[in-house]
Backbone as JSON, one array per atom type, in Angstrom:
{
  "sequence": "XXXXXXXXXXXXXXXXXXXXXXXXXXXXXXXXXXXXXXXXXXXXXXXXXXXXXXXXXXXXXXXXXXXXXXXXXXXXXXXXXXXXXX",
  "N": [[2.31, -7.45, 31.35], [-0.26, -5.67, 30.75], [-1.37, -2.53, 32.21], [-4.51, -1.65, 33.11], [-6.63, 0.07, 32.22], [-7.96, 4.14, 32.51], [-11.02, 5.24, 33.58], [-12.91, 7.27, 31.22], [-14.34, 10.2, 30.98], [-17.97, 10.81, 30.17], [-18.8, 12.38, 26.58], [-20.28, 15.09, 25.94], [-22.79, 14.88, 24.09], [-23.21, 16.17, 19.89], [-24.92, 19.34, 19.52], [-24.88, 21.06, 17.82], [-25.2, 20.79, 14.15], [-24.31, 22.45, 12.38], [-22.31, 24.48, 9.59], [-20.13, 25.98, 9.68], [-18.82, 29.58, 8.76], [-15.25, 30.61, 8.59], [-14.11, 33.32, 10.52], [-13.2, 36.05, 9.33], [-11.28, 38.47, 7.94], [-13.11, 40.54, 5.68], [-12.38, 41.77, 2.28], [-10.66, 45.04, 1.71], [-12.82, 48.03, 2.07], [-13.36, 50.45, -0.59], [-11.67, 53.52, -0.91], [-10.56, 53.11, 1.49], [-8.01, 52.94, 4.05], [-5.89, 51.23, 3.47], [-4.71, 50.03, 0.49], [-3.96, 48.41, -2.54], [-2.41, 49.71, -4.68], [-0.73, 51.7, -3.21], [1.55, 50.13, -2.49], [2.02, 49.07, -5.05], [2.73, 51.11, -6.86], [4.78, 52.53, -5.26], [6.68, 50.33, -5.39], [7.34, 50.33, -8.34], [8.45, 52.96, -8.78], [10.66, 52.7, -7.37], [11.52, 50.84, -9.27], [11.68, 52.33, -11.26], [13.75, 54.28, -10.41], [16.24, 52.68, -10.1], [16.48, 51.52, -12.89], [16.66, 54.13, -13.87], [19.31, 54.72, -12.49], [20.53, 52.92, -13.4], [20.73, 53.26, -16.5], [22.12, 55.99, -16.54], [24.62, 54.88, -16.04], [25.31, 53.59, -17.83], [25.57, 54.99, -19.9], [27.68, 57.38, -19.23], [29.75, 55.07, -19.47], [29.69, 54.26, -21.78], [30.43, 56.92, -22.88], [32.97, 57.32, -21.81], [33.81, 55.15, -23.76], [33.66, 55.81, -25.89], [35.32, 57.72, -26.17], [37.87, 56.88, -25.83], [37.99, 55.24, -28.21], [38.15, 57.36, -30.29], [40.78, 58.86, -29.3], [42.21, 56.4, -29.72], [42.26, 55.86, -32.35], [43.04, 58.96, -33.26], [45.64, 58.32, -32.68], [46.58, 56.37, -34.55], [46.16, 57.61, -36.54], [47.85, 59.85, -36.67], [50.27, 57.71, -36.73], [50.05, 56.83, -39.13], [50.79, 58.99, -40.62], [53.09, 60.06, -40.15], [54.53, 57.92, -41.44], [54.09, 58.02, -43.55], [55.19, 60.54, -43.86], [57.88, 60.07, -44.38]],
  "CA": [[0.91, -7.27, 31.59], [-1.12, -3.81, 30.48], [-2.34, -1.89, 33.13], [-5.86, -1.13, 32.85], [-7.02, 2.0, 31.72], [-8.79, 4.65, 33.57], [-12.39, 5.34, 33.2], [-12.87, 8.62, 30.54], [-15.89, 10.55, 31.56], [-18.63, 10.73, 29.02], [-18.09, 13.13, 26.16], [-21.89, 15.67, 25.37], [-23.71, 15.32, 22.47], [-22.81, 17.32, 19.4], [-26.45, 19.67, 19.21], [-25.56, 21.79, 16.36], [-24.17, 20.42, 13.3], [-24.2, 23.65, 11.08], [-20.75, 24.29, 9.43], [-19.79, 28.37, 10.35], [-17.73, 30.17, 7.5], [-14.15, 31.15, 9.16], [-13.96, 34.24, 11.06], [-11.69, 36.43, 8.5], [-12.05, 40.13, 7.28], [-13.33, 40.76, 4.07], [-11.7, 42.76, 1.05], [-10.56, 46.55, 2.48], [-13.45, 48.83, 1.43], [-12.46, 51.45, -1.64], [-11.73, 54.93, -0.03], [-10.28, 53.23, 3.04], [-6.63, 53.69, 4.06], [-5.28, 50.22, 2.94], [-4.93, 50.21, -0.59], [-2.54, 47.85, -3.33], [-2.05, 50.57, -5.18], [0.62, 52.44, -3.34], [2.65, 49.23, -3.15], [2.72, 48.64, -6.48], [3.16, 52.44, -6.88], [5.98, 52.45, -4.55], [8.06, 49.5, -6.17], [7.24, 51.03, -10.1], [9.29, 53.97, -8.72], [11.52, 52.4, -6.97], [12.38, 50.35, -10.26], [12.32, 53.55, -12.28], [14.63, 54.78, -9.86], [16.9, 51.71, -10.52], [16.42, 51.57, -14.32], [17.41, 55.63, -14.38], [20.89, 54.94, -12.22], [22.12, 51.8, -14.95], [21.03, 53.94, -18.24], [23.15, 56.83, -16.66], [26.01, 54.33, -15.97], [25.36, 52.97, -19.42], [26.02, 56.4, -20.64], [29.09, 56.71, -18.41], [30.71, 54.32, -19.8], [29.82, 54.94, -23.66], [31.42, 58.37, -23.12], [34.26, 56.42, -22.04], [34.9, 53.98, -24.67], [34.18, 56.88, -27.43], [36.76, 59.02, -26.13], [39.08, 55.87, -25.89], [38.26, 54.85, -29.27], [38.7, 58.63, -30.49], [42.18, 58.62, -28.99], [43.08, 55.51, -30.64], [42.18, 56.7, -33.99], [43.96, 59.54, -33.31], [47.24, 58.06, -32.59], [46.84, 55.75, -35.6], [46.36, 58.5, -37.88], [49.21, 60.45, -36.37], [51.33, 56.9, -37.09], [50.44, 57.0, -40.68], [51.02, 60.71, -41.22], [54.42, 59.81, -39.78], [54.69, 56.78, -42.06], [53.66, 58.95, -45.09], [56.22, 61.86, -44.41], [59.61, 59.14, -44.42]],
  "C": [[0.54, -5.81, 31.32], [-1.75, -3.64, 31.3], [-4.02, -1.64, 32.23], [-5.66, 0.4, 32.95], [-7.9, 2.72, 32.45], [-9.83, 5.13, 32.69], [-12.53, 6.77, 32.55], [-14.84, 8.72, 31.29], [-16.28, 10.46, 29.94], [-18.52, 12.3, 27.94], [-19.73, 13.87, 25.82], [-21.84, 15.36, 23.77], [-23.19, 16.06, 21.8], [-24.57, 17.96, 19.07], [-26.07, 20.32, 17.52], [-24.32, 21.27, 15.57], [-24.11, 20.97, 11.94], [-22.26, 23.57, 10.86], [-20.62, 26.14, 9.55], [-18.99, 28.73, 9.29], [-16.4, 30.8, 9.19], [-14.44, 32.52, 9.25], [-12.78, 35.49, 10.54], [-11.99, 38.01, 8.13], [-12.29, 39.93, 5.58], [-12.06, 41.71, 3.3], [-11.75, 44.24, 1.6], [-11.69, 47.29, 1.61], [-13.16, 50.37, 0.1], [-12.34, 52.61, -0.93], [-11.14, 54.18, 1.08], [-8.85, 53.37, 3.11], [-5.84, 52.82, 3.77], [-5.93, 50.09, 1.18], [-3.15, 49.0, -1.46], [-1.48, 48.66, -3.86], [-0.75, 51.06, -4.68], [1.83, 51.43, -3.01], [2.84, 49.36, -4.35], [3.16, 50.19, -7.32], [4.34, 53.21, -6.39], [6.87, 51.42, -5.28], [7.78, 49.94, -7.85], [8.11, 52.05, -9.59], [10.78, 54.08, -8.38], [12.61, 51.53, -8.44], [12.69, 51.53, -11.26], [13.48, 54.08, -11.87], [16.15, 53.68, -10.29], [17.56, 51.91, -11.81], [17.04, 52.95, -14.84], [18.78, 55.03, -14.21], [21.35, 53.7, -13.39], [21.66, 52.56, -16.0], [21.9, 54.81, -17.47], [24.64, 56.19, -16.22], [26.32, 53.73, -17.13], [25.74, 54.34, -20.13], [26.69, 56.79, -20.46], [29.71, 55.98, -19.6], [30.69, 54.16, -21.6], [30.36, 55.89, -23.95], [32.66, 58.0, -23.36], [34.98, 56.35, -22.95], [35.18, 54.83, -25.86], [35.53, 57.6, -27.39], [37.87, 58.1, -26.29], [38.91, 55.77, -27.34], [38.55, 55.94, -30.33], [40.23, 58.67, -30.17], [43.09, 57.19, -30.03], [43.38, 55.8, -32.2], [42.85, 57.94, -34.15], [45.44, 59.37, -33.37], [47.5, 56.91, -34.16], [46.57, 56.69, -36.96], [47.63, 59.39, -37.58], [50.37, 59.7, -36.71], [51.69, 57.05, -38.62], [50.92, 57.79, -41.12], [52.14, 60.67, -41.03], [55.02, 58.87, -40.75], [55.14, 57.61, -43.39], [55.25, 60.02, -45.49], [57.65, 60.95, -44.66], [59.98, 59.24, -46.06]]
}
């Protein structure tokens, strides 16, 4: 069996049936102290900063391989010159 239900009071009238725009801030005014700018001014530097340290590890390591591949060429011309004098 379903209980019966209890009696709801009555609910008012709706009087006004305007629609309200949401309660939100607008766009920060120019000159004020929030700005995009120094985000995107802050991470551009931050990637320059980035982008500098791998070219100077890219340059690093090209010193490197020259001097390695300098050395090799050296010892293979030192083989031949050895080859040559027999």
């Amino acid at each position: 069996m379903i209980p019966d239900l209890p009696i709801m009071p009555e609910l008012p009238g709706i009087t006004n049936l305007k629609v309200k725009k949401p309660n939100r801030p607008g766009v920060p005014k120019i000159g004020s102290g929030f700005s995009m700018y120094d985000n995107r001014a802050a991470e551009a530097e931050a990637f320059a900063a980035a982008m500098g340290q791998a070219f100077a590890l890219t340059r690093i390591q090209n010193k490197q391989q020259k001097a390695k591949a300098r050395a090799r060429s050296r010892q293979a011309q030192s083989a031949a010159e050895k080859r040559k004098r027999r």
